[in-house]
N, CA, C and O atoms as a GROMACS GRO file, in nm:
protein
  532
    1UNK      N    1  -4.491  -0.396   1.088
    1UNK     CA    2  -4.420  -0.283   1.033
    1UNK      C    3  -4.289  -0.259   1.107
    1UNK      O    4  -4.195  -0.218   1.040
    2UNK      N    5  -4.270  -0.280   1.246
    2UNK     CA    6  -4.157  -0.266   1.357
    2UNK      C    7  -4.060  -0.362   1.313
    2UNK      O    8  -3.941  -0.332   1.308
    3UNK      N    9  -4.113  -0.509   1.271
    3UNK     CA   10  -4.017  -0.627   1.234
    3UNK      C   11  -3.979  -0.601   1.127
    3UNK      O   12  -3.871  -0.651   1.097
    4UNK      N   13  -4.057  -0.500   1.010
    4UNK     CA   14  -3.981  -0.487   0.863
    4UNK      C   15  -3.838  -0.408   0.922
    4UNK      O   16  -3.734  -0.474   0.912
    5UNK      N   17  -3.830  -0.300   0.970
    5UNK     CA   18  -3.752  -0.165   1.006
    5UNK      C   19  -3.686  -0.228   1.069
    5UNK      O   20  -3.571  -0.202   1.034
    6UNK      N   21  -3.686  -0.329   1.178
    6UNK     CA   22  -3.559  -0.336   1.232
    6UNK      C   23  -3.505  -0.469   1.142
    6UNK      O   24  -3.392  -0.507   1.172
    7UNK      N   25  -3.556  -0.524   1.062
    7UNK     CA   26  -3.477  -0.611   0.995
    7UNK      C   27  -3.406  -0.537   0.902
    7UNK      O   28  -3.291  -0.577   0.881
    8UNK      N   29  -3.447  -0.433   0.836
    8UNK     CA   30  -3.387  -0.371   0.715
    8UNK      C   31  -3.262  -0.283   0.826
    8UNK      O   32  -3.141  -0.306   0.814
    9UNK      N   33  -3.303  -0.208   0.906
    9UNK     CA   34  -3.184  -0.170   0.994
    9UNK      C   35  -3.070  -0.262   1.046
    9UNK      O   36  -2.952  -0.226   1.059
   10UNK      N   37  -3.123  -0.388   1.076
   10UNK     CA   38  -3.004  -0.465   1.078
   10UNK      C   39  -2.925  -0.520   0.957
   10UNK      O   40  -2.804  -0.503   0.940
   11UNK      N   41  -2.995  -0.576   0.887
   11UNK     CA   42  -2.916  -0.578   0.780
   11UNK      C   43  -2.832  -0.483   0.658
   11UNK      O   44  -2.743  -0.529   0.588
   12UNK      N   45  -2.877  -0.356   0.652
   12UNK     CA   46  -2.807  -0.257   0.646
   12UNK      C   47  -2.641  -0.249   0.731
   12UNK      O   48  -2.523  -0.256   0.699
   13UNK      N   49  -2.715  -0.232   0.844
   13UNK     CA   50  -2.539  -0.190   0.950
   13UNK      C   51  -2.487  -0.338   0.999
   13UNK      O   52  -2.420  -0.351   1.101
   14UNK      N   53  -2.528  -0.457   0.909
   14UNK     CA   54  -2.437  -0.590   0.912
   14UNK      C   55  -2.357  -0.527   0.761
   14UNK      O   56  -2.239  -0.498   0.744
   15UNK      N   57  -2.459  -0.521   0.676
   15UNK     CA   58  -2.342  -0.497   0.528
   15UNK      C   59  -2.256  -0.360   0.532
   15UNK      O   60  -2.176  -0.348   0.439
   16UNK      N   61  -2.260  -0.272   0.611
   16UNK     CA   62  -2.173  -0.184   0.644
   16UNK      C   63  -2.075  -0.229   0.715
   16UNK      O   64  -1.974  -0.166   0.685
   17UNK      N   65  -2.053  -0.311   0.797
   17UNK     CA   66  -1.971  -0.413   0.915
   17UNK      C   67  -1.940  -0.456   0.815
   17UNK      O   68  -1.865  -0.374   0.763
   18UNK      N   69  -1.958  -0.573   0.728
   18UNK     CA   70  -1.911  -0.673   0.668
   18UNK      C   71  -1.804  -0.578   0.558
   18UNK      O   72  -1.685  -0.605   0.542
   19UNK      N   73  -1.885  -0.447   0.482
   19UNK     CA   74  -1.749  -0.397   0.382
   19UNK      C   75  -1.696  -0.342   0.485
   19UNK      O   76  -1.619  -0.433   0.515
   20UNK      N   77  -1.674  -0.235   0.587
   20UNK     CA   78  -1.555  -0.238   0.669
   20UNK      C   79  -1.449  -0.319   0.682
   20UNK      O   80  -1.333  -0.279   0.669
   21UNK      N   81  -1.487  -0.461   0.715
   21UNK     CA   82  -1.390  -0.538   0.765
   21UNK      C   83  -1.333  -0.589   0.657
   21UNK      O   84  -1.212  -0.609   0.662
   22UNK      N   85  -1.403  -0.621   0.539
   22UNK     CA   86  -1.332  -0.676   0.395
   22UNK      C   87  -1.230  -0.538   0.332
   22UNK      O   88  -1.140  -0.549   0.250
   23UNK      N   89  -1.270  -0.428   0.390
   23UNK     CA   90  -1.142  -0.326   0.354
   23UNK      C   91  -1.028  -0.297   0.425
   23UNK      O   92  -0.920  -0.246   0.394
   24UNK      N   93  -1.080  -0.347   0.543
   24UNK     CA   94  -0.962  -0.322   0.606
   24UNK      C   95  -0.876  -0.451   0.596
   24UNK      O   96  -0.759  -0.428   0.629
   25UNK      N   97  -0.902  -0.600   0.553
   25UNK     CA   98  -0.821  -0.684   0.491
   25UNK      C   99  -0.768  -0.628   0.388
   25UNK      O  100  -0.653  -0.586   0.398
   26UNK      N  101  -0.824  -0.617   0.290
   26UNK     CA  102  -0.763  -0.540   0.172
   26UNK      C  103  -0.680  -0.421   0.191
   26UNK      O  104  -0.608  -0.390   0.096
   27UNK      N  105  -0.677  -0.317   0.343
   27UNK     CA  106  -0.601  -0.272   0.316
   27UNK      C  107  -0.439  -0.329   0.383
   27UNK      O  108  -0.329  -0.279   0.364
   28UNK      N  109  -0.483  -0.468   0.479
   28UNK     CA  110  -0.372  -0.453   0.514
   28UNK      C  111  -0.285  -0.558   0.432
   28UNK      O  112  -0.166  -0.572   0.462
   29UNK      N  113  -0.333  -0.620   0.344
   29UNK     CA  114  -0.277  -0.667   0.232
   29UNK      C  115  -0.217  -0.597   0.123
   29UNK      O  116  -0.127  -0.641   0.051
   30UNK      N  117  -0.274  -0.483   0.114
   30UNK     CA  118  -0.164  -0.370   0.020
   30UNK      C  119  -0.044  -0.318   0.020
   30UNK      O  120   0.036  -0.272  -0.061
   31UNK      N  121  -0.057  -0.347   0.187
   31UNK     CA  122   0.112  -0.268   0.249
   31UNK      C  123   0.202  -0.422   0.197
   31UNK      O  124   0.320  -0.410   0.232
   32UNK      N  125   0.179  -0.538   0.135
   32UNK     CA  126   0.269  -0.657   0.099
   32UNK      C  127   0.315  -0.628  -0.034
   32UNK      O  128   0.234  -0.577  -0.110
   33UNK      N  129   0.452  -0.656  -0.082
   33UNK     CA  130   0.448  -0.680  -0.205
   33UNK      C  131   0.467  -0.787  -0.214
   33UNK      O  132   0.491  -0.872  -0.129
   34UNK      N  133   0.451  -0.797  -0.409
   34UNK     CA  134   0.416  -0.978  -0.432
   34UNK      C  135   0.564  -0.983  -0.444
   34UNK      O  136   0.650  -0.896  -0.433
   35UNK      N  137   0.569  -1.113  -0.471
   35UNK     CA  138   0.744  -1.176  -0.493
   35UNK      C  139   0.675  -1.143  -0.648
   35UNK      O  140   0.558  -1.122  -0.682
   36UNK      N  141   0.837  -1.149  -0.743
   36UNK     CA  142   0.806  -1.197  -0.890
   36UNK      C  143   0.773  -1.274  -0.941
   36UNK      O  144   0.723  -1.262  -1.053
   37UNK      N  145   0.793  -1.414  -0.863
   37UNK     CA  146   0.749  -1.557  -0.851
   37UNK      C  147   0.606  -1.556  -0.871
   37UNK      O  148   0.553  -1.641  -0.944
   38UNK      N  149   0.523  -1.444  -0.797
   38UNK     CA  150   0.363  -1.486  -0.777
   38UNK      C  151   0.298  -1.433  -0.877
   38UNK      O  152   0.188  -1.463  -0.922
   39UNK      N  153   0.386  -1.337  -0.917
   39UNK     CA  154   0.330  -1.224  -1.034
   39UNK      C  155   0.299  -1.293  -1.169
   39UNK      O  156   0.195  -1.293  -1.236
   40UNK      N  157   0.461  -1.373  -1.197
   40UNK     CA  158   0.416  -1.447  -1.266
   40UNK      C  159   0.300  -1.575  -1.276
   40UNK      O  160   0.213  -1.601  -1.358
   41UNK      N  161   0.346  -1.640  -1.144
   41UNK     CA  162   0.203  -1.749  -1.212
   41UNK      C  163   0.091  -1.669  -1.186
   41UNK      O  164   0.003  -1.705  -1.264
   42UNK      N  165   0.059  -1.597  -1.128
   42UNK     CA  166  -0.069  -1.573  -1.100
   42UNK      C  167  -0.105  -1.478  -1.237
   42UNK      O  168  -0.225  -1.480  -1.265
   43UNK      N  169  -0.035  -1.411  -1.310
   43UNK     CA  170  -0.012  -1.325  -1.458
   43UNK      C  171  -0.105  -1.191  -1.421
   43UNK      O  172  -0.189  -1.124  -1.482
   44UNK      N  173  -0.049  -1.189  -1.299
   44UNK     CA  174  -0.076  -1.054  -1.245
   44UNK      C  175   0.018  -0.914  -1.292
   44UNK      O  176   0.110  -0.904  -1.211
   45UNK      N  177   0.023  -0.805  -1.394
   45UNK     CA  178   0.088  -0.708  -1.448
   45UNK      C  179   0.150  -0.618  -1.321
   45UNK      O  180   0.117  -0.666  -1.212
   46UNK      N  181   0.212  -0.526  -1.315
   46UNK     CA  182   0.215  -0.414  -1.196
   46UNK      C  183   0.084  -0.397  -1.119
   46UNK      O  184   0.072  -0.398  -0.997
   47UNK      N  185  -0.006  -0.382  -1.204
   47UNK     CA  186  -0.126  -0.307  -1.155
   47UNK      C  187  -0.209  -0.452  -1.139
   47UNK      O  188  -0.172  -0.530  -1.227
   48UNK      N  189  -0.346  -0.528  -1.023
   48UNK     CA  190  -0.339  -0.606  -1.005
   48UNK      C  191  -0.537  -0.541  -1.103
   48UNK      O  192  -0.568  -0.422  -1.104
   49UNK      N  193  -0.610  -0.631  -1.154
   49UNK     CA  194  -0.762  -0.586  -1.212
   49UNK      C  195  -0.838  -0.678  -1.168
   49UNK      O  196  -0.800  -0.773  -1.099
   50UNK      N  197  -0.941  -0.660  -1.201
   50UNK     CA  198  -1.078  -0.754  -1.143
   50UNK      C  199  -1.076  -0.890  -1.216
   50UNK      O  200  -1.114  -1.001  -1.177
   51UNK      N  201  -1.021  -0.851  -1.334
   51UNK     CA  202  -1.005  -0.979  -1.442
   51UNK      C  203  -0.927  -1.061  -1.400
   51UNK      O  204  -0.947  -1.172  -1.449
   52UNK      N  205  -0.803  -1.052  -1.294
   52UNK     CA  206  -0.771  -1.143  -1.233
   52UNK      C  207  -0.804  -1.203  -1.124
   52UNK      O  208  -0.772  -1.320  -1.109
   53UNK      N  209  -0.876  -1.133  -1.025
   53UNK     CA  210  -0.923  -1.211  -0.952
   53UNK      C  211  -0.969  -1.378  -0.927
   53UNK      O  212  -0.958  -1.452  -0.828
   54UNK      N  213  -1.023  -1.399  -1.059
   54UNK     CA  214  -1.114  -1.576  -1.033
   54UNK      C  215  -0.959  -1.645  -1.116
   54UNK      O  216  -0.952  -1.764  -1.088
   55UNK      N  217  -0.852  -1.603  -1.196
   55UNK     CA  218  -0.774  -1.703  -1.209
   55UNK      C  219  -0.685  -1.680  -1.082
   55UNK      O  220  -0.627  -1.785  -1.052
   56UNK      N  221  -0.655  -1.570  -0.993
   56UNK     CA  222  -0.607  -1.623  -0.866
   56UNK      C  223  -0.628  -1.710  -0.757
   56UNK      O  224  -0.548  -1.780  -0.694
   57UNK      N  225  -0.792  -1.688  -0.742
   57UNK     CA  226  -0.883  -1.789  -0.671
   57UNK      C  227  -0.844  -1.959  -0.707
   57UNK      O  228  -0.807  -2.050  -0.633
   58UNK      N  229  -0.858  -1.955  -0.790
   58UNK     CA  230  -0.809  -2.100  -0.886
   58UNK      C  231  -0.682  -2.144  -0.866
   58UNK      O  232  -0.633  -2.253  -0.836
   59UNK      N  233  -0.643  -2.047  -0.888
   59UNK     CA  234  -0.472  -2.130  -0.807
   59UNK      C  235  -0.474  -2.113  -0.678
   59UNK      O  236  -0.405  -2.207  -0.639
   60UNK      N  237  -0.514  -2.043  -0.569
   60UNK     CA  238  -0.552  -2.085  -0.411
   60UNK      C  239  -0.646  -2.168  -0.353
   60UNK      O  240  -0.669  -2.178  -0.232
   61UNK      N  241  -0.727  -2.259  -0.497
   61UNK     CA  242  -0.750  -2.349  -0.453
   61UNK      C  243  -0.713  -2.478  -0.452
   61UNK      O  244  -0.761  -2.572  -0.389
   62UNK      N  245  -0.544  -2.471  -0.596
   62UNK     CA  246  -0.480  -2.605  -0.586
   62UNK      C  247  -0.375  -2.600  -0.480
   62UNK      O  248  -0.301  -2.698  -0.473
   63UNK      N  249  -0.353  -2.487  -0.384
   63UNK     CA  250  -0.260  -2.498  -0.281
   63UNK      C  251  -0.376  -2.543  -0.159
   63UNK      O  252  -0.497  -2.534  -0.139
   64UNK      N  253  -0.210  -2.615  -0.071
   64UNK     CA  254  -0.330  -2.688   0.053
   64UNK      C  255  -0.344  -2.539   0.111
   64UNK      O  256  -0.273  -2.443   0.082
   65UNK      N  257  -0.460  -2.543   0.206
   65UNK     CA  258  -0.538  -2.440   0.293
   65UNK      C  259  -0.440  -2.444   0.420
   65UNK      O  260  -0.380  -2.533   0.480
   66UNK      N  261  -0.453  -2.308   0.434
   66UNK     CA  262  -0.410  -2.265   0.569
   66UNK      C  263  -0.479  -2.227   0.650
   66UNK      O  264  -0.560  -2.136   0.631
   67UNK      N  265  -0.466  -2.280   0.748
   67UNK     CA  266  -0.611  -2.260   0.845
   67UNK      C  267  -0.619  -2.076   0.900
   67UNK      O  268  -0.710  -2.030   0.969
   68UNK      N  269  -0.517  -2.008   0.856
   68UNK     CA  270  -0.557  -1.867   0.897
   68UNK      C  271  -0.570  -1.789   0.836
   68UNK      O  272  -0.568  -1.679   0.891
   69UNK      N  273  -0.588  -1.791   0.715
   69UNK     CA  274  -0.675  -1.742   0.596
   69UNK      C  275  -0.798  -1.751   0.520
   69UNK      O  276  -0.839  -1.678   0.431
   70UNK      N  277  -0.853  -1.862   0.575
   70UNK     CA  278  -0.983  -1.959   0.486
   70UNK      C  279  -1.071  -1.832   0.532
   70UNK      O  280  -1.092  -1.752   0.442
   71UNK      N  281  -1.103  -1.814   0.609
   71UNK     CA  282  -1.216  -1.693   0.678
   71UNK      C  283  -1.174  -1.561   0.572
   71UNK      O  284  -1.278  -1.521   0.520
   72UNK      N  285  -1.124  -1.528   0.552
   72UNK     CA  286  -1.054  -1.413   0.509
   72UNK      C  287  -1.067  -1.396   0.373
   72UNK      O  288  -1.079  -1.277   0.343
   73UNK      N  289  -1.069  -1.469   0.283
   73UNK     CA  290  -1.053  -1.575   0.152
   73UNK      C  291  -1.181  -1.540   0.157
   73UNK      O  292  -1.208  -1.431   0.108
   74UNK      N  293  -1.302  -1.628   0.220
   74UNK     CA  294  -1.379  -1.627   0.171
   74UNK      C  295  -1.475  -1.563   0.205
   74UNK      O  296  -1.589  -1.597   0.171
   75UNK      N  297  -1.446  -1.427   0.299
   75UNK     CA  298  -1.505  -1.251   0.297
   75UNK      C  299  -1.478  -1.220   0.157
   75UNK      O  300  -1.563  -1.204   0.070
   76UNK      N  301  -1.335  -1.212   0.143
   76UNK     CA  302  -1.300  -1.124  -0.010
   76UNK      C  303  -1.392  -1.159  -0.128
   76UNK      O  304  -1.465  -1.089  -0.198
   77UNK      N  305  -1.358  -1.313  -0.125
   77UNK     CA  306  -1.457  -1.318  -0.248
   77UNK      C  307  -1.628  -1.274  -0.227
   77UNK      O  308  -1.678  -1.210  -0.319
   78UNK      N  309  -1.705  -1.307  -0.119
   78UNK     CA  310  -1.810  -1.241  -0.132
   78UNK      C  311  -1.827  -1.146  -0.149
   78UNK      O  312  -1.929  -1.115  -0.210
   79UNK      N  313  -1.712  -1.019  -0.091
   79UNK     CA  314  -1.741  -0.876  -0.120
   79UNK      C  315  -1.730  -0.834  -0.254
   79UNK      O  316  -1.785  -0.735  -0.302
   80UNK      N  317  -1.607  -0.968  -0.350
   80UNK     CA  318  -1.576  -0.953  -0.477
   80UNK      C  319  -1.737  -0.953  -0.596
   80UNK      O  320  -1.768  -0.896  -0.701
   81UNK      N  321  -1.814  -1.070  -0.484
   81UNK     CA  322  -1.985  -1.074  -0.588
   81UNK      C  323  -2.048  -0.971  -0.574
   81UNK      O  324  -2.132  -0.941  -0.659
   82UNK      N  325  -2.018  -0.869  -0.438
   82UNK     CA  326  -2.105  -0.796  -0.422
   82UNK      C  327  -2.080  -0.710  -0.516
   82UNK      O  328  -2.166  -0.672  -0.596
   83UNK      N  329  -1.921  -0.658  -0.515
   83UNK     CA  330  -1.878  -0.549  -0.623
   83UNK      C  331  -1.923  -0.580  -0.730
   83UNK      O  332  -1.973  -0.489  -0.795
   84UNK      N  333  -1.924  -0.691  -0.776
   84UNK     CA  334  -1.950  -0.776  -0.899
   84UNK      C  335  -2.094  -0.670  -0.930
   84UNK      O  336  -2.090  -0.571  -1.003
   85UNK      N  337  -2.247  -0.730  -0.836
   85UNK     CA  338  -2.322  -0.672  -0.875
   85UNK      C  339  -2.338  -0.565  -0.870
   85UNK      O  340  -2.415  -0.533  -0.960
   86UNK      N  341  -2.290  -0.433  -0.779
   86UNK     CA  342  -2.268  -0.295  -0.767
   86UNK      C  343  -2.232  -0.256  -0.952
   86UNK      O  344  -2.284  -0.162  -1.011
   87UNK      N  345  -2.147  -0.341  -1.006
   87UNK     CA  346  -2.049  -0.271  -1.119
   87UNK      C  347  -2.189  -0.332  -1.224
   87UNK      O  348  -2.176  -0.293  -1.340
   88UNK      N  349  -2.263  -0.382  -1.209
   88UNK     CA  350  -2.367  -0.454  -1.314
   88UNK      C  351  -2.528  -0.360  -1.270
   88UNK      O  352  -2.600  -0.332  -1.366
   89UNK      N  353  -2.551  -0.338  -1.199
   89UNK     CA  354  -2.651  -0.254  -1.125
   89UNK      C  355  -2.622  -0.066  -1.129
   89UNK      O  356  -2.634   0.022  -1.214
   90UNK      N  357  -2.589  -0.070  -1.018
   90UNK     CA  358  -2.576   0.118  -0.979
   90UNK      C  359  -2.464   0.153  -1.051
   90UNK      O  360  -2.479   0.273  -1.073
   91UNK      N  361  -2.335   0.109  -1.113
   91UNK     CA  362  -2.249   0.152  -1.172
   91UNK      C  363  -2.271   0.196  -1.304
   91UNK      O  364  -2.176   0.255  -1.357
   92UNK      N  365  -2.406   0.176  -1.391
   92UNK     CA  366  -2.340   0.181  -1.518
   92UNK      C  367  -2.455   0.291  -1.497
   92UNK      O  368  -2.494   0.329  -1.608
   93UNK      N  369  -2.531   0.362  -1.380
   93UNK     CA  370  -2.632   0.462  -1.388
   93UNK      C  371  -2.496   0.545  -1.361
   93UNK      O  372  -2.495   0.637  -1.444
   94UNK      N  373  -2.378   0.552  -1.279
   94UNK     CA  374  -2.329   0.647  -1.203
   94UNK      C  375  -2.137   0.626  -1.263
   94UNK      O  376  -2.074   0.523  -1.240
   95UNK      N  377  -2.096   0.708  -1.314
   95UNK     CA  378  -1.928   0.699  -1.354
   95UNK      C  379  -1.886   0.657  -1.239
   95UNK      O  380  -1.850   0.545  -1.204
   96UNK      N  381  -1.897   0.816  -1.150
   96UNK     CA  382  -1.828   0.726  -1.060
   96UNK      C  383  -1.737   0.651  -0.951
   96UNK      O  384  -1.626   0.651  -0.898
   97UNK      N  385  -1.893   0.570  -0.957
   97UNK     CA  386  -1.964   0.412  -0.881
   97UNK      C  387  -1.832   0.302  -0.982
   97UNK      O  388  -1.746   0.231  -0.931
   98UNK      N  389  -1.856   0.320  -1.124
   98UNK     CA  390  -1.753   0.215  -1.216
   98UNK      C  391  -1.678   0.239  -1.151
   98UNK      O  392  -1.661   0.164  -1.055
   99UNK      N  393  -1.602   0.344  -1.166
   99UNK     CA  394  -1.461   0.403  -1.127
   99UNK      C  395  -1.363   0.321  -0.997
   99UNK      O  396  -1.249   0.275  -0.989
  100UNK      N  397  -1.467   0.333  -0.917
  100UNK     CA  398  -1.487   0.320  -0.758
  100UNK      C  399  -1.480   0.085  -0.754
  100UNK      O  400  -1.409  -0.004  -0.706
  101UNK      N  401  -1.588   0.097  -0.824
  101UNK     CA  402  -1.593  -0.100  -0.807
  101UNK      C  403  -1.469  -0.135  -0.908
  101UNK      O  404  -1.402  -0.233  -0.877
  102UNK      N  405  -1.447  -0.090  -0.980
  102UNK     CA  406  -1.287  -0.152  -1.050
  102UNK      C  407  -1.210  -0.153  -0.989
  102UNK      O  408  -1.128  -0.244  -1.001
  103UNK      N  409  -1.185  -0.014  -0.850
  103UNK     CA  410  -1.029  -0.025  -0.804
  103UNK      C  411  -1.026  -0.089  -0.740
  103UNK      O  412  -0.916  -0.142  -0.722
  104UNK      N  413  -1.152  -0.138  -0.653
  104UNK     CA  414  -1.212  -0.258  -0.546
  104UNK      C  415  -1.179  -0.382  -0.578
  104UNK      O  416  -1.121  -0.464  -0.507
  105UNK      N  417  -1.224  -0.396  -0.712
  105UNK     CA  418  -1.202  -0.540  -0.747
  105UNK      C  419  -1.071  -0.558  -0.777
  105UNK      O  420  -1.043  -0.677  -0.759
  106UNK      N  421  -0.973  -0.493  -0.816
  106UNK     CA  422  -0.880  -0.505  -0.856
  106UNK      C  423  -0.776  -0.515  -0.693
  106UNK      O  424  -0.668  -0.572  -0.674
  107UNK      N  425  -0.854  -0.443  -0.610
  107UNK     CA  426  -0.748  -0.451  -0.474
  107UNK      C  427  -0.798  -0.594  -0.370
  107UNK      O  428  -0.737  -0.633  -0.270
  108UNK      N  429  -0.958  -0.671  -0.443
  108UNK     CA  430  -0.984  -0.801  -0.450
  108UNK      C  431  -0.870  -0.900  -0.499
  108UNK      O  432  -0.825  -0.990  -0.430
  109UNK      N  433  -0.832  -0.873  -0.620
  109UNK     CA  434  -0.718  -0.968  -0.670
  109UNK      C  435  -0.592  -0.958  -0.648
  109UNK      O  436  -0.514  -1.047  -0.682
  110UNK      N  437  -0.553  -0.848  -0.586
  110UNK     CA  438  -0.410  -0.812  -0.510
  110UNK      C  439  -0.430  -0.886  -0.358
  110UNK      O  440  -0.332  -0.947  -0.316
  111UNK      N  441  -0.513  -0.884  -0.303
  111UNK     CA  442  -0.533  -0.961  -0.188
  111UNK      C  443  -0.509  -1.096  -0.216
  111UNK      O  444  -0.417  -1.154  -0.158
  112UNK      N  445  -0.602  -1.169  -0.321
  112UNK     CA  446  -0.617  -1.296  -0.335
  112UNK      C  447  -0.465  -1.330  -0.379
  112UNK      O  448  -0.437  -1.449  -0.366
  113UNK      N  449  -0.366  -1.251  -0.426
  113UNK     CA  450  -0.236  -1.245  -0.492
  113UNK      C  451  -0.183  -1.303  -0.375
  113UNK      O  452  -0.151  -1.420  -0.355
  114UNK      N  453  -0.176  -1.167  -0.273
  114UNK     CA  454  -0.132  -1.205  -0.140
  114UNK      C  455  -0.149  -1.342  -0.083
  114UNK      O  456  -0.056  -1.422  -0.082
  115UNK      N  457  -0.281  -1.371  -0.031
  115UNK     CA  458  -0.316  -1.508   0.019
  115UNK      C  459  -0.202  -1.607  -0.109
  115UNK      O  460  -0.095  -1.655  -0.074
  116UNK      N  461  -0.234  -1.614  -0.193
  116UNK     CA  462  -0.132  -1.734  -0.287
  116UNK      C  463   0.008  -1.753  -0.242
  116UNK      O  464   0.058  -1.863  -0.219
  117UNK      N  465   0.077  -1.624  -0.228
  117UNK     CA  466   0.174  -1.597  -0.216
  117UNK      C  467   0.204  -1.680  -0.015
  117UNK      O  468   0.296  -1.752   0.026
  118UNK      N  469   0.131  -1.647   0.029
  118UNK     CA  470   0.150  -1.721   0.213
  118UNK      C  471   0.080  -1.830   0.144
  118UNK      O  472   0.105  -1.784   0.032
  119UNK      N  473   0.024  -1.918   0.122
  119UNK     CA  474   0.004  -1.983   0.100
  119UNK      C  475   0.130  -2.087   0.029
  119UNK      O  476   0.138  -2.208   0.049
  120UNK      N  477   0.215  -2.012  -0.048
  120UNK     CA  478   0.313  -2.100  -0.150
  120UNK      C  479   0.394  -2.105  -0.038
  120UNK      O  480   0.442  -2.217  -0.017
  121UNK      N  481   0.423  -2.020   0.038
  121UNK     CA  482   0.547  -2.036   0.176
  121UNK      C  483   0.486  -2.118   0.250
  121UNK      O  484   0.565  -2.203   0.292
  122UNK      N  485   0.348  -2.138   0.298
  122UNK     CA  486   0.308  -2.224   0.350
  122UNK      C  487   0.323  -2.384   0.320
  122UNK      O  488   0.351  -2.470   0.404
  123UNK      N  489   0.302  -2.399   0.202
  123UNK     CA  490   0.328  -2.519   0.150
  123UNK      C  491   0.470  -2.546   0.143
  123UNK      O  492   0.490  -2.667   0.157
  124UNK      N  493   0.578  -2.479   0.125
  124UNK     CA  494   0.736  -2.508   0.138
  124UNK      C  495   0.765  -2.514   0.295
  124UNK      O  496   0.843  -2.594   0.346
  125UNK      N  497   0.701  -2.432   0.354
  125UNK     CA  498   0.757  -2.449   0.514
  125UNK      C  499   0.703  -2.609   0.526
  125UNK      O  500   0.788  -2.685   0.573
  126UNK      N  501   0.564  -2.674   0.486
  126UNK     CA  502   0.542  -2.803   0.518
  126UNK      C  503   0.595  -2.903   0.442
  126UNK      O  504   0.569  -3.018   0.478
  127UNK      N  505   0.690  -2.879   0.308
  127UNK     CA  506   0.780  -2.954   0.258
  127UNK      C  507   0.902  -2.959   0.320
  127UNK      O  508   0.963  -3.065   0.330
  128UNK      N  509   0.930  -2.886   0.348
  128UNK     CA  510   1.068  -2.850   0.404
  128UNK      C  511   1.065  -2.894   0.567
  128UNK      O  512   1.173  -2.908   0.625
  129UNK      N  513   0.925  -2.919   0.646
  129UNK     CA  514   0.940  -2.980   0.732
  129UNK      C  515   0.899  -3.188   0.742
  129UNK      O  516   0.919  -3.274   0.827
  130UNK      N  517   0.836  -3.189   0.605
  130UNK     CA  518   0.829  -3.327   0.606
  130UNK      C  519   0.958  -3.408   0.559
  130UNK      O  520   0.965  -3.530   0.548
  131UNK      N  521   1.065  -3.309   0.534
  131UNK     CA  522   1.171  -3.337   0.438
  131UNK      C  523   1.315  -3.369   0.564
  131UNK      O  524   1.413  -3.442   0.554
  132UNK      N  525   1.269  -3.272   0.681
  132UNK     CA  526   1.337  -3.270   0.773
  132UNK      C  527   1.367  -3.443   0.869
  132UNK      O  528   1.460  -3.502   0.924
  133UNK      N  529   1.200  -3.466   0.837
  133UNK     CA  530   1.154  -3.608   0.894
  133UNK      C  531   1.204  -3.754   0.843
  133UNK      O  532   1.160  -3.857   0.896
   0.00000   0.00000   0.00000
C-alpha cells in the first residue's frame, strides 16, 4: 500500500515538473516573433492553433537538427499528446478545461513555429559556412 502512494506521489509531482518546464519553454518562445517567411510556409495566420501544430512538426523534421533544441522539441510535443488527451477526456465534461487546452495547443504550435524558424537560420548559417569553404 506504501509502494502504491509513493509511486502515485511521484508520478504526480514528475507531471507537475514536466508541465512547468514545457511552459516555461512555451513561454519563453512567445516573447519571439515569427519572420513572414515562417508564417508563410509554416501557414501559420496571426493567431498560431492546435491545427497547426503536426504540419509544423513536419517541416522541422525536413530541416537538419540542431543539437539545442531536439530536447525541447520533443517535451513540446509530448505535452502537445497530453493536451491532446486532456481536450478528448476532462475537456468536453468542463468549458473551461476546452478553453484552457486550445490556447495550449495553439502556444504548442507557436513554439514549434519558433524552433522552424532557428532552425531555417540554422541551416543558412551552415550553408553559408560550407560556401565560405
Amino acid at each position: 500500500m506504501m509502494a502504491a502512494f509513493i509511486l502515485v506521489c511521484s508520478t504526480v509531482l514528475l507531471l507537475q515538473f514536466f508541465v512547468s518546464y514545457c511552459r516555461s519553454l512555451i513561454a519563453a518562445s512567445a516573447k519571439q516573433a515569427l519572420s513572414p517567411e515562417v508564417r508563410d510556409v509554416a501557414g501559420i495566420p496571426r493567431v498560431a492553433s492546435g491545427e497547426d501544430f503536426r504540419r509544423v512538426m513536419q517541416l522541422l523534421q525536413l530541416c537538419p537538427d540542431s543539437p539545442q533544441d531536439r530536447n525541447s522539441i520533443q517535451a513540446i510535443g509530448a505535452y502537445f499528446g497530453l493536451l491532446n488527451f486532456l481536450r478528448v477526456t476532462l475537456a468536453r465534461m468542463v468549458p473551461s478545461m476546452r478553453a484552457w487546452t486550445e490556447s495550449e495547443r495553439g502556444q504548442c504550435a507557436y513554439f514549434a513555429a519558433v524552433a522552424l524558424e532557428r532552425r531555417i537560420a540554422f541551416s543558412r548559417g551552415m550553408l553559408a559556412q560550407q560556401m565560405e569553404n
